[in-house]
C-alpha positions in Angstrom: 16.3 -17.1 -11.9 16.2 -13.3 -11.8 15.0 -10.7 -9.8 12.8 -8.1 -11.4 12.9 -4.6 -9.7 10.0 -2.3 -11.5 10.0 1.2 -10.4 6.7 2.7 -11.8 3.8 5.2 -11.6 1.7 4.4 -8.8 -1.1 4.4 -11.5 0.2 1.8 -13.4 -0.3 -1.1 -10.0 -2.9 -2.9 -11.7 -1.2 -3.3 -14.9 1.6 -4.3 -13.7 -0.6 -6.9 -11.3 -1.9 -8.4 -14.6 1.0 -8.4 -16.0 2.6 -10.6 -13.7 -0.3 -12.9 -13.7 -0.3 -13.4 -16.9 3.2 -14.8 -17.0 1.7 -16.8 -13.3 4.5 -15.4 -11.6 4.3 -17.2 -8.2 4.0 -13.8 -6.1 5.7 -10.0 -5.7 6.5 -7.5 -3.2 5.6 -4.1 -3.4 6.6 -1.2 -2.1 5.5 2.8 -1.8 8.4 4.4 -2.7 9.9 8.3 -3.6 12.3 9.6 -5.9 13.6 10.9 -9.4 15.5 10.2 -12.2 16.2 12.7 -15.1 13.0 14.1 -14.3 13.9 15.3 -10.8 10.5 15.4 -9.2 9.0 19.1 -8.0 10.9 21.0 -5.9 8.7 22.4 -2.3 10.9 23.7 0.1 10.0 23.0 4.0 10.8 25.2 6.7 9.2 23.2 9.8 12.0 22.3 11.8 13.7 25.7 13.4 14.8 27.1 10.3 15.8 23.9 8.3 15.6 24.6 4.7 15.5 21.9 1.9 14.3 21.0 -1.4 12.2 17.8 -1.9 12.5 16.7 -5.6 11.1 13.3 -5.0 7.6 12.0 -6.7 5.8 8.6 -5.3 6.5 5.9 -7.5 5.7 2.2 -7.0 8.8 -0.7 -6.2 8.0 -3.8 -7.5 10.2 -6.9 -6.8 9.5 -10.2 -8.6 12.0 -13.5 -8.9 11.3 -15.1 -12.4 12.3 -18.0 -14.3 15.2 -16.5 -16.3 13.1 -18.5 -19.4 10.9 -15.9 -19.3 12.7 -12.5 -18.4 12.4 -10.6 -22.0 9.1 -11.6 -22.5 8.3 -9.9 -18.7 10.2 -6.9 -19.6 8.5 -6.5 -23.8 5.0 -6.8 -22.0 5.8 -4.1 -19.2 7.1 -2.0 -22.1 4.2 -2.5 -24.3 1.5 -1.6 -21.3 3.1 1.1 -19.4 5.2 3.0 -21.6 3.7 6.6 -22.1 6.8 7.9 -23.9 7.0 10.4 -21.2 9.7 11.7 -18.8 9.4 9.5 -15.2 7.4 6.3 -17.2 9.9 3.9 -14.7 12.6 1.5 -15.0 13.2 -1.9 -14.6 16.3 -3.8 -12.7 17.8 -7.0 -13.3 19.5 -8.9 -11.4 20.7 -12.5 -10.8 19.3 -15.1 -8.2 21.3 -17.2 -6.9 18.6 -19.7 -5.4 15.8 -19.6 -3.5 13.9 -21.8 -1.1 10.4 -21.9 0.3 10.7 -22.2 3.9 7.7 -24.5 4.7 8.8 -27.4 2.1 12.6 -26.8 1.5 11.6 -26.6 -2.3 14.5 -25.1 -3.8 15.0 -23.1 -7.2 12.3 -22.8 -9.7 10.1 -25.3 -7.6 10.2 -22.7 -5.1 9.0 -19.6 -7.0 
């Protein structure tokens, strides 16, 4: 199994969505999220708090984190590429990483049977 962490454009939800159902991944969790990469975001500077100064570089993005058979990681990862990729700065990334086990709490299912 792997975990599947998509950082994207909050107006690329839906794809994403279909995405995932497509490939009948068993559920996701998502997130409303800041930040910047190369891009660094747009710079605002607030002055509420007595004087306090600071840049904000961060833009909304959206977290997604799906577990996956590992069977079926690349294909995941081509169709993401192929429906959200504008070829633009700040388009997302995607995180892998490895899953030990899982269980489903009301059954004990363990592994792919619980996913």
């Amino acid at each position: 199994m792997k975990e599947l962490i998509l950082l994207i454009r909050p107006e690329k939800l839906e794809l994403i969505k279909e995405i995932l159902d497509n490939f009948h991944c068993g559920g996701m969790t998502i997130s409303t999220v800041m930040g910047c990469g190369t891009q660094r975001g747009t710079v605002e500077t607030v002055n509420e708090i007595k004087g306090f100064k600071t840049n904000i570089n961060l833009l909304p993005k959206i977290k997604v984190e799906v577990v996956v058979e590992e069977s079926i990681v690349e294909d995941v990862i081509l169709a993401v590429r192929d429906k959200l990729a504008t070829g633009n700065v700040g388009d997302g990334k995607i995180f892998i990483r490895s899953m030990d086990d899982a269980v489903r709490i009301r059954t004990g299912e363990r592994g792919n049977k619980a996913l």
